[in-house]
TORPA-871366 format. One record per residue (C-alpha): x, y, z; residue number from 1. Coordinates in nm, 3 decimals. Example, Ala and Ser with C-alpha at 12.3 -4.5 7.8 and 13.67 -1.06 7.14 Angstrom:
REM residues 2
ATOM    east   north      up   i
ATOM   1.230  -0.450   0.780   1
ATOM   1.367  -0.106   0.714   2
This chain:
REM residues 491
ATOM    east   north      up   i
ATOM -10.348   7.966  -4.484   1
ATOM -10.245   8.099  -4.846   2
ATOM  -9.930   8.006  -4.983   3
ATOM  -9.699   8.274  -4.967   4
ATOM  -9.473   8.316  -5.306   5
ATOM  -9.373   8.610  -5.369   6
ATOM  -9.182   8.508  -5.642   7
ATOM  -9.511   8.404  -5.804   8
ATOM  -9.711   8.764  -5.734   9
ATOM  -9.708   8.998  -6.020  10
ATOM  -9.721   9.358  -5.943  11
ATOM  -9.768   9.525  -6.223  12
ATOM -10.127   9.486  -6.407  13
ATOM -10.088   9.770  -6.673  14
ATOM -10.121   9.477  -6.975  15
ATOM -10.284   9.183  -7.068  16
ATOM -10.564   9.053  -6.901  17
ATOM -10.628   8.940  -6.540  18
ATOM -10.828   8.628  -6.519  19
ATOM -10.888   8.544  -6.188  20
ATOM -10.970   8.220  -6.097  21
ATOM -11.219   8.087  -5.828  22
ATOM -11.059   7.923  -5.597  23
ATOM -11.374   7.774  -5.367  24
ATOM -11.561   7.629  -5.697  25
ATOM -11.197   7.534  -5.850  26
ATOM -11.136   7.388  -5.540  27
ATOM -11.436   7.190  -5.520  28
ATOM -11.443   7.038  -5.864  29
ATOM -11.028   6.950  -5.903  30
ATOM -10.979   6.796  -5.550  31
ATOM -11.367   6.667  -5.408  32
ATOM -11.296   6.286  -5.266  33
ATOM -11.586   6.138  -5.483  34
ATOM -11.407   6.236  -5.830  35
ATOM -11.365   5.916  -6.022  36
ATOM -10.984   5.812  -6.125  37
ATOM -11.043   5.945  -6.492  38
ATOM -11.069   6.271  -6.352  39
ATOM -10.713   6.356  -6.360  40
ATOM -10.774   6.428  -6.700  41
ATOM -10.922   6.734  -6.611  42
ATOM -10.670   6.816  -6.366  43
ATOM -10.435   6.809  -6.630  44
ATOM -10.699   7.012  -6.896  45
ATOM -10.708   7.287  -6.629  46
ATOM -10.282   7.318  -6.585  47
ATOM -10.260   7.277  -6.980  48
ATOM -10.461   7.554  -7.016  49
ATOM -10.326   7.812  -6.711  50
ATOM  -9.984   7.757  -6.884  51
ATOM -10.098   7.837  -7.223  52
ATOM -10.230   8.125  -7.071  53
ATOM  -9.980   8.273  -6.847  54
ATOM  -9.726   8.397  -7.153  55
ATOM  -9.962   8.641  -7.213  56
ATOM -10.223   8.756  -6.944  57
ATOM -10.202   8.744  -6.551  58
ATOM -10.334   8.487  -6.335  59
ATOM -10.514   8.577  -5.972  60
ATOM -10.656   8.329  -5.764  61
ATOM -10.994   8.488  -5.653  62
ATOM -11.125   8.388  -5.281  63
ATOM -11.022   8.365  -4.889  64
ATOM -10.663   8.295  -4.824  65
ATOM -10.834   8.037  -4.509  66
ATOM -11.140   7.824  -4.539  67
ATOM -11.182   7.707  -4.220  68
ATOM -11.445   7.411  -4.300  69
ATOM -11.256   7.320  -4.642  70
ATOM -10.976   6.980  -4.626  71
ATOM -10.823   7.128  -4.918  72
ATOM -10.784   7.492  -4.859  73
ATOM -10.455   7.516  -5.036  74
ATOM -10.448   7.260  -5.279  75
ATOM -10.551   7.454  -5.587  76
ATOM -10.236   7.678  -5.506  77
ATOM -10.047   7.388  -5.417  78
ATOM -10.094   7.283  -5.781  79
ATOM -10.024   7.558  -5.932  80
ATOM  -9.720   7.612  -5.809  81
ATOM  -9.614   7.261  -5.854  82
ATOM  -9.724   7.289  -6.171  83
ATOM  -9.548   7.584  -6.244  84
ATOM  -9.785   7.835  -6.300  85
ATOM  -9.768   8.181  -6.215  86
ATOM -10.037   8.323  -6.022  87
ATOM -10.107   8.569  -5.780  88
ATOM -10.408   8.554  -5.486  89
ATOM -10.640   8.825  -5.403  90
ATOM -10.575   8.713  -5.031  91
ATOM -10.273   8.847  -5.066  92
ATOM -10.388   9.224  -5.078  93
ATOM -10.672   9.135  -4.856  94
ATOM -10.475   9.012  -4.561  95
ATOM -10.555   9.236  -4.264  96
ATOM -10.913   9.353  -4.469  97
ATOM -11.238   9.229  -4.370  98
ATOM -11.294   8.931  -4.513  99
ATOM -11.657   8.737  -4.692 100
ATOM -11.802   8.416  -4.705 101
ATOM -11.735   8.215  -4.978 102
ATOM -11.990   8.299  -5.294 103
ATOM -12.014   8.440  -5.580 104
ATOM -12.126   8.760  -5.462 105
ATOM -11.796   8.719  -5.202 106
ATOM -11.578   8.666  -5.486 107
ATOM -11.680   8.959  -5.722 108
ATOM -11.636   9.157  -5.397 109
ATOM -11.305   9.057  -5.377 110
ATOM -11.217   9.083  -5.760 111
ATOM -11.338   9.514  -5.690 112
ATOM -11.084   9.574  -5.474 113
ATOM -10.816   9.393  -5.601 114
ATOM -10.877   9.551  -5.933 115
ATOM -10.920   9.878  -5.768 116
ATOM -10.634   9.873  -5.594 117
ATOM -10.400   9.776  -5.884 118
ATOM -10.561   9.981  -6.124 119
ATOM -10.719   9.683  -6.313 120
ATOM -11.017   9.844  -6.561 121
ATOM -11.337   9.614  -6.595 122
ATOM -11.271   9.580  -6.960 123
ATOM -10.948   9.358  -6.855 124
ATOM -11.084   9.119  -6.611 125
ATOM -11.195   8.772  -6.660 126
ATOM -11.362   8.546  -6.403 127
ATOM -11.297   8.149  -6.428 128
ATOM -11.525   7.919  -6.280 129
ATOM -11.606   7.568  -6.244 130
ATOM -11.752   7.418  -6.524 131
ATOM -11.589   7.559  -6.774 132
ATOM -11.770   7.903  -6.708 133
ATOM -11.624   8.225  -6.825 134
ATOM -11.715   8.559  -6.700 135
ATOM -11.650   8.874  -6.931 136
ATOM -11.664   9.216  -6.747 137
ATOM -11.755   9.534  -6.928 138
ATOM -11.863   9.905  -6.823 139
ATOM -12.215   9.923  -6.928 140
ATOM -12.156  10.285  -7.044 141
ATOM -11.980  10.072  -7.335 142
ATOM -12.298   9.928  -7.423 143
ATOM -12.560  10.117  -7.474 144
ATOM -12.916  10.160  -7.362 145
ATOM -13.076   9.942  -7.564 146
ATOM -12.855   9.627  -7.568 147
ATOM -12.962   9.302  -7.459 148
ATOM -12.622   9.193  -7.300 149
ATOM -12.531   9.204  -6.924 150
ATOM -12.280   9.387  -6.749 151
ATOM -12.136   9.082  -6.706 152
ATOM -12.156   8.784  -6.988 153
ATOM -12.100   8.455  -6.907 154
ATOM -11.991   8.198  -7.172 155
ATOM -11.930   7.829  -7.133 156
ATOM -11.669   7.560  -7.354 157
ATOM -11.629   7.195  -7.298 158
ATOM -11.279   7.223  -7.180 159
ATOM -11.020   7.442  -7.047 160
ATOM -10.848   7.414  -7.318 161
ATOM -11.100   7.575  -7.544 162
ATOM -11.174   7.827  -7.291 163
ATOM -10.740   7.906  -7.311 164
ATOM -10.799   7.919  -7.678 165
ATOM -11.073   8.124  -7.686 166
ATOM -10.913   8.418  -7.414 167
ATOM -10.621   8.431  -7.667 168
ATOM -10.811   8.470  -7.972 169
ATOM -11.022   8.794  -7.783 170
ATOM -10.751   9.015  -7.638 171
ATOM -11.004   9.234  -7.546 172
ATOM -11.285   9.002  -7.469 173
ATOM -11.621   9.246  -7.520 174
ATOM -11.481   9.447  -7.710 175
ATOM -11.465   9.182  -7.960 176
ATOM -11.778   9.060  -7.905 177
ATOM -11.933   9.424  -7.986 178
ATOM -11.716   9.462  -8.285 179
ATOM -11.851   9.122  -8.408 180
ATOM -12.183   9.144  -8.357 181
ATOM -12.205   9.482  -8.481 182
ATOM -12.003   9.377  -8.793 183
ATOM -12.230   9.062  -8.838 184
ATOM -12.568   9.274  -8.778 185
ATOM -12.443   9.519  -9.110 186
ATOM -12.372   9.164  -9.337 187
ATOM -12.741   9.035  -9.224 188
ATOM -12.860   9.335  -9.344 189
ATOM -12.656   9.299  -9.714 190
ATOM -12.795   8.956  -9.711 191
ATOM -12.478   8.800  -9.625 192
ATOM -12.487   8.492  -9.405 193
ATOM -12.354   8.468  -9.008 194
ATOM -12.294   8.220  -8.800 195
ATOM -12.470   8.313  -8.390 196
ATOM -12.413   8.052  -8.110 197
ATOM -12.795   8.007  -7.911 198
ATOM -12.818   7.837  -7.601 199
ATOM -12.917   7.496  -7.796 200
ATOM -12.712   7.513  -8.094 201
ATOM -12.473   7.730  -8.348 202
ATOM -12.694   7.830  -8.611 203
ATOM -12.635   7.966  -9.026 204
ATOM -12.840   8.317  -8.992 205
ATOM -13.016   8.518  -9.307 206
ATOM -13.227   8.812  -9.308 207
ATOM -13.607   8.582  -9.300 208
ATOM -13.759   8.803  -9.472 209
ATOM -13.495   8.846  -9.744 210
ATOM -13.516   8.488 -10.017 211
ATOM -13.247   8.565 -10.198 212
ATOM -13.047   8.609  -9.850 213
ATOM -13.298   8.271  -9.710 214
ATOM -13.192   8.093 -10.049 215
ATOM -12.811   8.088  -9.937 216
ATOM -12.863   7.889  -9.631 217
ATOM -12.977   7.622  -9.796 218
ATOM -12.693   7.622 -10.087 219
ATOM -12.453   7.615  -9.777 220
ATOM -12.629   7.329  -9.571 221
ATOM -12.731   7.106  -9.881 222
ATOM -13.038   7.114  -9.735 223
ATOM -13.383   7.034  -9.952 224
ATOM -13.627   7.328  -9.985 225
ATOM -13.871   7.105  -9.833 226
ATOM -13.749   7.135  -9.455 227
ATOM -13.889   7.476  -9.336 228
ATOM -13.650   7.676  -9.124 229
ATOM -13.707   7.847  -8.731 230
ATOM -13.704   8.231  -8.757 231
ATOM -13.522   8.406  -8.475 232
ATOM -13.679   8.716  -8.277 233
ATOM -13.476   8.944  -8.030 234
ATOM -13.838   9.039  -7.867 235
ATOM -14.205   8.975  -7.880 236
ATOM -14.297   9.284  -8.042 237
ATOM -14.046   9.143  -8.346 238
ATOM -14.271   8.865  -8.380 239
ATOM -14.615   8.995  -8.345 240
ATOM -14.571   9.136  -8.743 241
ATOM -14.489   8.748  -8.859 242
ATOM -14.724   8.615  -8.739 243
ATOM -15.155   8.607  -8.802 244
ATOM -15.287   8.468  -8.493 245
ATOM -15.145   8.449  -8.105 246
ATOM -15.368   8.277  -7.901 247
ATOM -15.392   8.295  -7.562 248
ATOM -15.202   7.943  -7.481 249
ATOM -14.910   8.048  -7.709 250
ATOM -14.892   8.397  -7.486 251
ATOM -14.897   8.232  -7.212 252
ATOM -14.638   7.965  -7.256 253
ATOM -14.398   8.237  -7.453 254
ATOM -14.438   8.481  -7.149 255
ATOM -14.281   8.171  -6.958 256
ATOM -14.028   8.050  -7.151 257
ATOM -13.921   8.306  -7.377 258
ATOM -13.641   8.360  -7.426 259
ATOM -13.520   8.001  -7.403 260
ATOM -13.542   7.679  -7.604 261
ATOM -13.850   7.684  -7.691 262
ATOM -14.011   7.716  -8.112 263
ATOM -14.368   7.794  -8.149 264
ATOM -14.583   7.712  -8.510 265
ATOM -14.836   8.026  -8.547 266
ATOM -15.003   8.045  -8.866 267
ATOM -14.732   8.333  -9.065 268
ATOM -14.833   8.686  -9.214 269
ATOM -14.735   8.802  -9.566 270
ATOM -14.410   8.910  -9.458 271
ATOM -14.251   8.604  -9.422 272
ATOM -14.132   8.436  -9.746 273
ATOM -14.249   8.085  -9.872 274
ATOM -13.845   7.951  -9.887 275
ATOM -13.867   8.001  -9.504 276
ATOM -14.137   7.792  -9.440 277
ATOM -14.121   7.538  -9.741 278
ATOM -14.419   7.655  -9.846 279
ATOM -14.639   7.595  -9.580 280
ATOM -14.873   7.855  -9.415 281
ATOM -14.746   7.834  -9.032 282
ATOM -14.415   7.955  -8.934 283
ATOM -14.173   7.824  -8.675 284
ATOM -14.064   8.125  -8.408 285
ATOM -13.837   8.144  -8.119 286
ATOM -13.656   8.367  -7.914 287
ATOM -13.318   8.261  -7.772 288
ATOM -13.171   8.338  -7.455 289
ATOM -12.786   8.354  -7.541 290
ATOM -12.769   8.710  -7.508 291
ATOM -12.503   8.760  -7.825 292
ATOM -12.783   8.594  -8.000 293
ATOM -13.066   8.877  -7.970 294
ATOM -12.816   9.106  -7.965 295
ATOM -12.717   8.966  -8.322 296
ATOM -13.114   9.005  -8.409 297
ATOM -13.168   9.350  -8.209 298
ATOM -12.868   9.514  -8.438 299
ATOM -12.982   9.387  -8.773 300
ATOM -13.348   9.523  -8.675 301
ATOM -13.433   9.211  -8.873 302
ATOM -13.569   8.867  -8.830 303
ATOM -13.336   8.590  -8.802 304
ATOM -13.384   8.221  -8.985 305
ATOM -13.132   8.048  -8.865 306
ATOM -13.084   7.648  -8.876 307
ATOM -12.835   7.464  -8.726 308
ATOM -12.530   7.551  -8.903 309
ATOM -12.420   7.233  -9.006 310
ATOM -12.440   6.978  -9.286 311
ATOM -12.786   6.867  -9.385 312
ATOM -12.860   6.541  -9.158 313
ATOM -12.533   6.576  -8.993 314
ATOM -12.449   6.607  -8.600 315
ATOM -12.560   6.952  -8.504 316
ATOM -12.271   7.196  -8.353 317
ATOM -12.204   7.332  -7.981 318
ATOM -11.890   7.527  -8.096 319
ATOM -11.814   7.758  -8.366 320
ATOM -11.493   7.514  -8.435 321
ATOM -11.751   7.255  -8.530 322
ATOM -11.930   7.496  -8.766 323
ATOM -11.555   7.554  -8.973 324
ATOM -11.495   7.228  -8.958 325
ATOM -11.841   7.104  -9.199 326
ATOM -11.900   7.485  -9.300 327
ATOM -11.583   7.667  -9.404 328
ATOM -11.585   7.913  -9.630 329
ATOM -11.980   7.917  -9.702 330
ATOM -12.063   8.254  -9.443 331
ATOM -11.919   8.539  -9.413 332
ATOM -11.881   8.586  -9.077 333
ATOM -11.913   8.366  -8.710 334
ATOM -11.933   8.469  -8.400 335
ATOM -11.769   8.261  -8.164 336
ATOM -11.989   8.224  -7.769 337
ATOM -11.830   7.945  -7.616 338
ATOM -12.024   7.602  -7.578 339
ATOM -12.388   7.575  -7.625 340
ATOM -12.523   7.532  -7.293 341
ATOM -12.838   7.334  -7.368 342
ATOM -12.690   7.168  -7.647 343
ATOM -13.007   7.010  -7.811 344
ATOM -13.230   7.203  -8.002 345
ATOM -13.527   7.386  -7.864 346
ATOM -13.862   7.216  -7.832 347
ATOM -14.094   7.278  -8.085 348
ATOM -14.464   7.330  -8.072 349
ATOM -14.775   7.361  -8.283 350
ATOM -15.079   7.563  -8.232 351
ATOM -15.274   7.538  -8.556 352
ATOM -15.491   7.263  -8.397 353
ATOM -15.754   7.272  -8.123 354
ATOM -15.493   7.101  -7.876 355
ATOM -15.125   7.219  -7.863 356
ATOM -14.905   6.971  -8.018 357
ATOM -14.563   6.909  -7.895 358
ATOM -14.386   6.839  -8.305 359
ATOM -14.035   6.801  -8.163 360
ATOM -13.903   6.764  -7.757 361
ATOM -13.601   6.960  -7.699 362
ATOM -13.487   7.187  -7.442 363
ATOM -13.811   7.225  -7.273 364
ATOM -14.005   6.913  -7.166 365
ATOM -14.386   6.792  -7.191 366
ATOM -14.417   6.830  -6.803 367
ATOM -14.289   7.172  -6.758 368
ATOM -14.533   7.299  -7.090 369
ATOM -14.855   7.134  -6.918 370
ATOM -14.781   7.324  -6.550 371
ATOM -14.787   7.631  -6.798 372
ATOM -15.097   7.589  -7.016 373
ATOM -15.236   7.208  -6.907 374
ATOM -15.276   6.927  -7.193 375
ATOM -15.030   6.896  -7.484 376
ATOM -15.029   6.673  -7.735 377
ATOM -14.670   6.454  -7.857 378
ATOM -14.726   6.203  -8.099 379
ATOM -14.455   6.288  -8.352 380
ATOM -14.501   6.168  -8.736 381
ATOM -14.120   6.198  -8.821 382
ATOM -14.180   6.185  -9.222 383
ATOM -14.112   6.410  -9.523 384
ATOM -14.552   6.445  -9.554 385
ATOM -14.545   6.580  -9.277 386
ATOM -14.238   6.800  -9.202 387
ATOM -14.343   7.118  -9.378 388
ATOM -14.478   7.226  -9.053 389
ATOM -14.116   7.236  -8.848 390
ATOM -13.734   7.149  -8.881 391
ATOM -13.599   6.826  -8.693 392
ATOM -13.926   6.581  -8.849 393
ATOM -13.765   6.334  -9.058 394
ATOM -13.652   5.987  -8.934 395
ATOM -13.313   6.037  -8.977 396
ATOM -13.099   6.362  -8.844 397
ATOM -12.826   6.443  -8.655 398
ATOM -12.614   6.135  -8.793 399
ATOM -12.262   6.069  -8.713 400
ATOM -12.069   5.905  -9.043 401
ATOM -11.928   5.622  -8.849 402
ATOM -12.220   5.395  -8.800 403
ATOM -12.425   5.481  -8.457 404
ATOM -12.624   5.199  -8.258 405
ATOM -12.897   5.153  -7.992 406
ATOM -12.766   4.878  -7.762 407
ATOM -12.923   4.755  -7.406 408
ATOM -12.590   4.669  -7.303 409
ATOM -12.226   4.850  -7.381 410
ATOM -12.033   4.653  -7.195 411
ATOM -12.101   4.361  -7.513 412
ATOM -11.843   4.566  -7.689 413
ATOM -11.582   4.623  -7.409 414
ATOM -11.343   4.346  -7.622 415
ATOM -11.347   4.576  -7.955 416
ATOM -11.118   4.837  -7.991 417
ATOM -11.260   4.982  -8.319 418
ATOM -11.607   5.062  -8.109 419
ATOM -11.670   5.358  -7.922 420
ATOM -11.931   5.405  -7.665 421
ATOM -12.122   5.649  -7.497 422
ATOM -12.208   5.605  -7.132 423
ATOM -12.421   5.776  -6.903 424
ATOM -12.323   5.759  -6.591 425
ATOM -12.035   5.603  -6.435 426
ATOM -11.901   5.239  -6.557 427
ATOM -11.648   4.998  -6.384 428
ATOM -11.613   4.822  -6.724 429
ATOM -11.285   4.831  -6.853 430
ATOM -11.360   4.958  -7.240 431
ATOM -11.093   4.868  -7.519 432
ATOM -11.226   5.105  -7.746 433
ATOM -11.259   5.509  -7.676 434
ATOM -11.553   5.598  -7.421 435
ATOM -11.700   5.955  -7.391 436
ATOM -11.888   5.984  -7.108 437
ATOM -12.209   6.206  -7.131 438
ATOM -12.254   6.254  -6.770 439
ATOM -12.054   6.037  -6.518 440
ATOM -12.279   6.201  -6.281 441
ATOM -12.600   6.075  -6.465 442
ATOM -12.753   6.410  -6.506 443
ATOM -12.979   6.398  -6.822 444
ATOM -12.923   6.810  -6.869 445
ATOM -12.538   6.736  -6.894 446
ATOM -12.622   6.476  -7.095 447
ATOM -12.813   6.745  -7.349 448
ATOM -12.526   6.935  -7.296 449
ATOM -12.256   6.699  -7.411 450
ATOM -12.455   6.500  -7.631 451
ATOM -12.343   6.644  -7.985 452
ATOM -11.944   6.671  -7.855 453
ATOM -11.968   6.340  -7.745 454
ATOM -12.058   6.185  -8.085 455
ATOM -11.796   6.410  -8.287 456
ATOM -11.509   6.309  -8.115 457
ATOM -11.595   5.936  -8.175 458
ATOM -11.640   6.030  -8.459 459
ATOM -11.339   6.135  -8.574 460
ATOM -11.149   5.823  -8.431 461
ATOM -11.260   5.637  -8.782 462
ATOM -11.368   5.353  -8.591 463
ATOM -11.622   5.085  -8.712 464
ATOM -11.918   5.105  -8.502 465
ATOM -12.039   5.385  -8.187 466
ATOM -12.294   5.223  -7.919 467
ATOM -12.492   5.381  -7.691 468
ATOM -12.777   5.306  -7.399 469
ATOM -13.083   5.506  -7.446 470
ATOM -13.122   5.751  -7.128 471
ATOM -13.425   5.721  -6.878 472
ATOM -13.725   5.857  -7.063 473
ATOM -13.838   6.123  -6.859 474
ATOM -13.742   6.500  -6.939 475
ATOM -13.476   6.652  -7.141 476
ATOM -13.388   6.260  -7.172 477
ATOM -13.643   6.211  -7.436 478
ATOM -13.489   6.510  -7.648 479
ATOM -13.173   6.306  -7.583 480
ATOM -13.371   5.949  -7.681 481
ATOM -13.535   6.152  -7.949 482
ATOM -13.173   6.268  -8.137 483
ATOM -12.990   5.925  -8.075 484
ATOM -13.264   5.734  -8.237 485
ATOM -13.241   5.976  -8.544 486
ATOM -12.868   5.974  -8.583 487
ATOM -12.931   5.557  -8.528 488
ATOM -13.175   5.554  -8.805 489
ATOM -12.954   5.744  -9.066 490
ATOM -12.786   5.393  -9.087 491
């Protein structure tokens, strides 16, 4: 049954937020028997952050006070109160109610009549998840009719931690967001520069079809004129005036994918500048799917071009804290989504040729493209002749500053403590140096996910050398391959 502390149950809602936390997916990923030891440290990232949080906003463990079938039916409240953190359970109201099976749908169920019972508005509840997944509520009356956002917005980060920071910095959570994006739409529009976060990566947004405004972006990124950038759409019918041609196969794999990670080359109209495509007579489109994205791009009423928002050559950024960190000072505006939850930028295709060419593998692999439209081409020429055609060509990109190495073996470095290594997958070797682990659960899409995280934090450890395994070569692992062999080559 749920612990009873009444001590511990807050009546009174009228301030702050209520974040409730799920206890069934909590559950599952603190306390599941096949964790590996180095998993207390996210134990200890999820209590770090819950404390941080509980000076200002209300804690409410979401779910069924029993779970018949579950060992650990308690422990998450069991650790919270050992770890003294203040919390109250939704169980608690709903003793005596009928009760739900455990899901999602179960939980939001509960989360209602809690919140309607206490007088909790959507605008001040919060939903934590597994994961590091974040759940903003709103009242869609808020938003509009034409807005691309959901009644419900879910954000990622790569630790609780951020997540804590994040929740503190947006005291009311889509509210902010609105206020942002409507603020950053009105700068695009000046010809000011904003940072968006996409589902691959944070990118440095102009007006595209504004070169004064297109010129900036590549004063702040020290970029060369000669690397064309990816123009950002909210819809199709934004595109269609870019572009000259759509053939059939680009329809057809767009209708699929978009919006997602995935850049098609069309052959551009008059509207679109020569700075955007470094002078070259196709342009590079896509349409994201992080929904504050094409929100971004719906309010401006304009095209985006938007490259990673970075350092030329540098380790692309999953975080708006890794955009201040290279990029300070040289926007006027960011707004902050979370984690990137691809993480590796979006596959990019040609069709100027006969046969669709696959220029750059990202997000969205070879396989899945041919079930859509059948035979693809993917040689890749990786050099400055041919680049003009899309971002990400040249041999080296992506590069960390400490020197990063290809190696069939890490455990050849386990004696050096100025070496840090990248696994993926789990390792019994005991590692002097640092390790960041891209997936301990070898899952190539976490992999994506963690990738450019991974190789910052080594890299700020001003150590002599970072190794890494090449992953399997099948799927969103050859995006992976694809990066680490860039950021290899850059030394």
């Amino acid at each position: 049954m749920t612990l009873q502390n009444e001590n511990h149950i807050k009546k009174d809602y009228s301030n702050g937020l209520v974040i409730f936390l799920e206890k069934k997916s909590l559950t599952d990923e603190l306390f599941s028997s096949n964790m590996p030891a180095n998993h207390r440290g996210v134990v200890d990232d999820v209590v770090s952050a819950l404390h941080e949080l509980q000076h200002h906003h209300h804690l409410v463990i979401a779910g069924e006070g029993e779970i018949s079938d579950h060992p650990t039916e308690s422990h998450l409240s069991s650790l919270l109160l050992e770890s003294e953190v203040k919390f109250s359970e939704t169980a608690d109201y709903l003793t005596g109610k009928d009760t739900f099976s455990q899901s999602e749908d179960s939980t939001r169920t509960h989360i209602e009549e809690f919140s309607r019972n206490y007088g909790i508005p959507v605008e001040r509840r919060l939903l934590v998840q597994a994961g590091t997944k974040l759940s903003i509520f709103c009242d869609l009356k808020n938003l509009g009719t034409e807005t691309v956002l959901p009644e419900v917005l879910t954000i990622c980060f790569h630790t609780y931690s951020d997540m804590a920071s994040w929740i503190l910095s947006h005291p009311s959570p889509y509210k902010n967001l609105l206020q942002g994006l409507q603020e950053g739409a009105g700068i695009l529009r000046e010809g000011g520069l904003v940072v968006l976060p996409t589902e691959t990566v944070y990118g440095l947004g102009a007006d595209a079809t504004n070169p004064v405004a297109v010129q900036k972006i590549f004063a702040a990124k020290k970029r060369p004129f000669y690397d064309p950038l990816i123009v950002h759409v909210s819809d199709t019918k934004q595109m269609l005036p870019l572009v000259t041609e759509f053939p059939e196969k680009a329809k057809a794999l767009t209708a699929h994918f978009w919006p997602g990670p995935l850049t098609v080359v069309l052959p551009k109209s008059s509207l679109v500048p020569s700075i955007v495509t470094a002078d070259s007579p196709s342009v590079a489109i896509r349409m994201p799917s992080n929904p504050l994205a094409r929100e971004l791009i719906r309010l401006a009423g304009k095209p985006i071009a938007a490259p990673s928002a970075n350092l030329f050559g540098c380790t692309s950024p999953t975080t708006a804290q890794h955009v201040e960190q290279q990029l300070g000072g040289t926007y006027d505006a960011i707004i902050d989504g979370g984690a990137c939850i691809v993480g590796i930028e979006s596959t990019v295709i040609s069709f100027l040729g006969k046969t669709p060419r696959i220029l750059r593998p990202g997000g969205i692999d070879q396989k899945a493209i041919e079930a859509c439209i059948g035979k693809v081409l993917s040689d890749q020429h990786d050099s400055v002749e041919e680049s003009t055609t899309s971002p990400g060509m040249l041999p080296s990109h992506y590069a960390t500053a400490t020197p990063l190495q290809i190696v069939e073996n890490p455990s050849d470095y386990a004696s050096r403590s100025d070496v840090g290594v990248l696994l993926f997958g789990k390792s019994t070797e005991d590692f002097h140096g640092p390790v960041e682990y891209l997936s301990l659960s070898s899952d190539p899409k976490e992999a994506a996910k963690r990738l450019y995280q991974a190789m910052r934090k080594l890299d700020r450890l001003s150590l002599s050398l970072i190794v890494v395994k090449l992953l399997p070569e099948t799927g969103i692992g050859i995006a992976v391959n694809n990066r680490l062999r860039k950021a290899a080559n850059n030394h």
